[in-house]
Structure formats: C-alpha cells, structure tokens
N, C-alpha and C positions, 0 to 999 in steps of 0.2 A: 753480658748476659744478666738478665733480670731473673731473681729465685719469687717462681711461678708458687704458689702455697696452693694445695689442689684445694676447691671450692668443698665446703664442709653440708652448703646447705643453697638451695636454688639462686643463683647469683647470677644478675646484670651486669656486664663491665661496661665503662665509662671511659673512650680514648680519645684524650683532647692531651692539652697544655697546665693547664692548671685546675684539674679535676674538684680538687676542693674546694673551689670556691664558688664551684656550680651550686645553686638554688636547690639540684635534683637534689644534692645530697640529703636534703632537710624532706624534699617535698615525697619523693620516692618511697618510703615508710608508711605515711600518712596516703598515697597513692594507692599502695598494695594492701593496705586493710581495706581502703575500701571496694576495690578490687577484688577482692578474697584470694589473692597470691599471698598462702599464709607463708611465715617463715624461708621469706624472702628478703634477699639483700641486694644492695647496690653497691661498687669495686670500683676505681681508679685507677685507671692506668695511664700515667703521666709520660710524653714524647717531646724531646725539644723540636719547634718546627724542623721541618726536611731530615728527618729524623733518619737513620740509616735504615734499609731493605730488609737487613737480618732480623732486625729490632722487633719492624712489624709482625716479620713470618714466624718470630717465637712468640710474639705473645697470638696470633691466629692457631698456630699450633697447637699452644695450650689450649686455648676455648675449644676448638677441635677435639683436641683425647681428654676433656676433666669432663666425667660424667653431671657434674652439677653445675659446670658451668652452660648455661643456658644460650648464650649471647652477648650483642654489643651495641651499643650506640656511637659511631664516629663523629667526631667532630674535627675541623680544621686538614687532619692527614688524609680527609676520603679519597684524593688524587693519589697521594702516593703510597699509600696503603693498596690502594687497588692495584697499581703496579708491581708493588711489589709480591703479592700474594694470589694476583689473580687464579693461578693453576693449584692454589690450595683449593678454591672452592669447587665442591661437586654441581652445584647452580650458579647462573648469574641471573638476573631478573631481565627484562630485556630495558629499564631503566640504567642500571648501571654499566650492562655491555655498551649501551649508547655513547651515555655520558663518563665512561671507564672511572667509576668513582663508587666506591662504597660507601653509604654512613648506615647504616643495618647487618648484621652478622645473626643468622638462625641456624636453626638446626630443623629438618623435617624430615623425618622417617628415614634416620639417619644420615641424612645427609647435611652438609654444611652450605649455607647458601648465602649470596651475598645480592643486597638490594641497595637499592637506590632512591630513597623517600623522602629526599628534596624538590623532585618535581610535585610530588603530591602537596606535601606541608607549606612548603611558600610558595603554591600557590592560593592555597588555603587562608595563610594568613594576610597576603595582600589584598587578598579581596574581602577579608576582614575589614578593612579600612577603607578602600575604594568602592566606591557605589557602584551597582550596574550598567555598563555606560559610561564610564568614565574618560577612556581617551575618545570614544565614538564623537562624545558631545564635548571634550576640550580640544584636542586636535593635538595633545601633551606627547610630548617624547619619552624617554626610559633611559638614564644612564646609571649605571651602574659600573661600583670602580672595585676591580679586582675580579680577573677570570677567572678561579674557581671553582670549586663544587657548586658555591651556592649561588654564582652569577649562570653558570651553564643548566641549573635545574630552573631561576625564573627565566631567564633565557626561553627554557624548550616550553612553559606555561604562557608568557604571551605566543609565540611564535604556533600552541596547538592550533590547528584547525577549528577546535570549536570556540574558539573567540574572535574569528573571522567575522568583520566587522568595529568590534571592541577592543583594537589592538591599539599600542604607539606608534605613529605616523613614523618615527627614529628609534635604534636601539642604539646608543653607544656602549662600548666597552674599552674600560684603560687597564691595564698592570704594566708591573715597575720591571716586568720581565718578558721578553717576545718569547720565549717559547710558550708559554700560559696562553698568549693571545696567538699563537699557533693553532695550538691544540682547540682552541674555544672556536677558531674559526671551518677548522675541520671537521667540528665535532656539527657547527651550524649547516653546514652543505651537506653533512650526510641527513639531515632534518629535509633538505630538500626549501627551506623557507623562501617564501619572496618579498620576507619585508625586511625592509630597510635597514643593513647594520655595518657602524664604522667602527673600526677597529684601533684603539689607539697605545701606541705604547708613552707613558708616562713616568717616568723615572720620578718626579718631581713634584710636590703637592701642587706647586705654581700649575704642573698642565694639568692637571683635573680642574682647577680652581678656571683656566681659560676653557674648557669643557663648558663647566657650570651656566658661566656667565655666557652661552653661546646659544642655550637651551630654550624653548621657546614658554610662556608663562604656562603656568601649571603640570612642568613636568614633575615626573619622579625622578630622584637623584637616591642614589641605596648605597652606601657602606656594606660593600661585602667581602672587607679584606682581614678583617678580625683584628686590625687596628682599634684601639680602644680596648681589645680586650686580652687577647694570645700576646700584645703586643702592645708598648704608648705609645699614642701620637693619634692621630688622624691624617687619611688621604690629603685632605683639604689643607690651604696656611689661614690662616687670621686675616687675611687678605682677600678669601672669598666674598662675589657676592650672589645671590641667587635670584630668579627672575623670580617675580610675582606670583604668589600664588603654588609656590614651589610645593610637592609633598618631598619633605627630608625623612629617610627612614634609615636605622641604623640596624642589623639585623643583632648587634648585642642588646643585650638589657643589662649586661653590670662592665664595672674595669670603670677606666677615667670617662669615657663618651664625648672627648673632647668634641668629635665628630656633631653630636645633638649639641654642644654649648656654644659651639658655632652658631648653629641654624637657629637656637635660643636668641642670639644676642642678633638675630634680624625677622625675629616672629613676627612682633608686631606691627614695625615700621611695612614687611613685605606681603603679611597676609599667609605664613609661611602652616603647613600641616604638619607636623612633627609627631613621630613613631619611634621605638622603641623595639626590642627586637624579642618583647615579653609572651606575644599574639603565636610568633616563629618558636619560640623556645616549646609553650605548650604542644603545640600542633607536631614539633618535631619527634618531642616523647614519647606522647601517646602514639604517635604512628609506630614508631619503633618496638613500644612494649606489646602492641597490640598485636605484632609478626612477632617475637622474640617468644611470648605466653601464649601464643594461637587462642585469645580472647578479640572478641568486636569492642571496639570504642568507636563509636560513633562520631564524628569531625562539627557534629552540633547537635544542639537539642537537649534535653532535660539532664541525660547526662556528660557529653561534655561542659554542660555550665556547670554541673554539680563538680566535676574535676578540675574546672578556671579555679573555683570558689575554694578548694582546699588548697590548691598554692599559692593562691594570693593571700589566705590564712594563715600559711606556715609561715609564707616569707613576708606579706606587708600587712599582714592583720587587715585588707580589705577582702568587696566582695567583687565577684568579676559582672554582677547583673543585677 
C-alpha cells in the first residue's frame, strides 16, 4: 500500500516508471504560470512495469476522493491501468473504450472520467514531421514495434478514414509477447479497417531487425515499446539495417536512445530521417492538461509555439521556431 498524502493545493499526477526524470517535472511550473493555473503542482506516481491491479485501483481511488487532486497523465501502464480500474470510472471516452487504455484521468461535474489522447497526440505529432502526402507519393510502409497504448492509438490515426488516400500501403506490428498482439489485433477488426496489417510476434531484436530490412525504401519504423526509456536496450541489435530513405522515430526523448544511435550510425551512408519523441512528449501534455484544467490549448499557432518555446527553455535553452 502506498501512503496517499491528500493534495494540499491543485495538483497533476504523473503515472509512469521513473517520474523524475521527466522534463514535465521542470517544464510544468513554467507551463502553469503562463497558463494562469496559479498555485499549481505536479506529483509522481512511480509503478514498476506490469505493476499489480490493486496498486492501480488505489492510487485511481485517491485521485477520485482527494478534493485537490485534479487528475492524471498516464504513461507506459495505460493498458493495464485500464483493466484494472475500468469500473472505477463514471466515463470512458469512446477512444479508450476502443482502444481499452487510459492515458488521461479528469474529473467533470463530479464525475471521474477516463480518456484516451493518444489517438489525438501522435497523430499530431507524426504529421509534425511528415509532409502532406507522404506515403500517397512514397508508396512507404509503417512498422512499428511494441503493441501498446501507443502503437494501437497511431495504429487507429493512419487506419481513420480521413486519410484515405494518404495512408501506408503495409502496417506491421511485432511484441515480444502474443497476447499484446492479440488484443492489438482485435482491437483493429473492431475498427472495421481494410488496410493492410501483419501481425508479428518477436521475442528477439534479430526478428524486428529481419522486419526492418524487409521494409520497402522510405518507410516509417517507430520504437514504441519504451525501450530506451522505462527500460535499457533497444527493439533492434547492432545488426540492423534499414532501407533507404528510412524515417526512424523513437517516441522517447530521454533514457540511453540506443534505438536513434543505431539509426545515427546509418544516417548518412542511407539518407536515413531521425526523430525524437520531443514533438510526442509536447502534444501529449498539453492534451492532457488542457482536459485535466478544462482550458483550450490549441495543437498549433501562436500559442502552442509560445508553449514548444518555454520547454525547450527550461530544458535545452533553445527555441522551438
């Protein structure tokens, strides 16, 4: 049992792996003033993966009955967080009843409500980087390794409807575990999609690494198993090699990244586009604080550049424009 200390003053929690060494911690401060969420905080609540059911439901509980605690930002447990607590919440969003994953916890008119704001956010942030058009006019595939929250939410973002036309010709998906690629498969048929998706199970960097080199020039290849970050290592071995024109995206921005030093040490020779999971990190905040404080933060324009521009302030002293 974890001793829950009731919230003294408007407070965000933070349920990941290693809360502290999130960016939010620095950046969140410097957010809310300009914000005007005065006297405002941000909490950490630290889960080892696959954490136990009860774990979750207490600390849902507390955010539930502490009058100042506001909400949540999920990261990493949004699959098994939402199993475990589903029947705690008075809402589901019809994103998360979808995708059975929570990374958002609110409260509205009493109620406790759980969302699902990875379909929004990355897709937000890949087409940050991808031009309009992008697999229409390469003909590129999509793999992405680790089925997930966050493979199942870009998952359901190529697969909408309104990118019909501008989708990957292929989606693959690998984890190191078949029921993930169970659930990710069930979860695509009730989508109803009819593009292209193979399903692979991978126990072994080697079969991603034969994925990779399988791929046709300029796909996208995504780290989305929180290797690199929740965790050392990378999907991939030292052995990979990537087709032409590859775009590598890692959806962390901090931890070792062995995942990007890979794709580094064949930039050049391959023409390779390398990403960072900085674009994700923003877009996933703001989404979340923007439902947690019932404020609009806009997903571009004067003011989210003026909100890029204060966390890359705090955290790399640059500007985002």
């Amino acid at each position: 049992m974890t001793d829950y200390a009731p919230a003294t003053q408007p407070t965000l929690y933070f349920i990941g792996v290693t809360t502290a060494k999130s960016s939010i911690m620095s950046v969140f401060p410097a957010w809310a003033d300009y914000l005007g969420l005065k006297n405002t905080v941000i909490r950490g609540i630290d889960f080892p993966l696959h954490a136990a059911p009860d774990a979750y439901r207490e600390a849902v509980a507390f955010i539930r009955d502490d009058p100042m605690s506001l909400g949540a930002l999920v990261t990493t447990h949004k699959i098994d967080l939402f199993n475990a607590c589903r029947d705690m919440f008075d809402e589901i969003d019809p994103h998360a009843r979808l995708m059975e994953e929570t990374s958002c916890i609110s409260k509205r008119d009493g109620n406790l409500v759980c969302h699902a704001k990875d379909p929004i956010s990355s897709g937000l942030a890949l087409d940050a980087f991808l031009p309009d058009g992008y697999f229409e006019r390469t003909g590129a595939e999509l793999f992405s390794i680790g089925a997930g929250g966050s493979t199942i939410a870009l998952t359901w973002h190529m697969m909408h409807s309104r990118r019909i036309g501008d989708r990957p010709s292929r989606i693959v998906v690998s984890n190191r575990s078949q029921h993930r690629i169970n659930d990710i498969r069930r979860i695509h048929s009730a989508m109803g999609t009819t593009l292209p998706v193979d399903y692979v199970l991978a126990p072994h960097p080697t079969d991603n690494d034969a994925i990779v080199s399988s791929l046709k020039p300029a796909s996208v290849v995504i780290n989305a198993t929180g290797l690199g970050k929740d965790a050392p290592g990378s999907p991939l071995s030292d052995a990979v090699r990537f087709p032409p024109q590859t775009v590598v995206w890692d959806l962390n921005y901090r931890g070792d990244l062995i995942f990007l030093a890979q794709a580094r040490a064949q930039q050049q020779a391959l023409d390779l586009q390398i990403e960072d999971g900085w674009v994700y990190f923003i877009h996933g905040w703001t989404q979340v604080i923007s439902e947690v404080f019932h404020i609009e933060i806009p997903p571009s324009g004067a003011k989210f550049d003026a909100i890029s521009n204060i966390a890359l302030k705090v955290t790399k002293g640059k500007s985002w424009r």
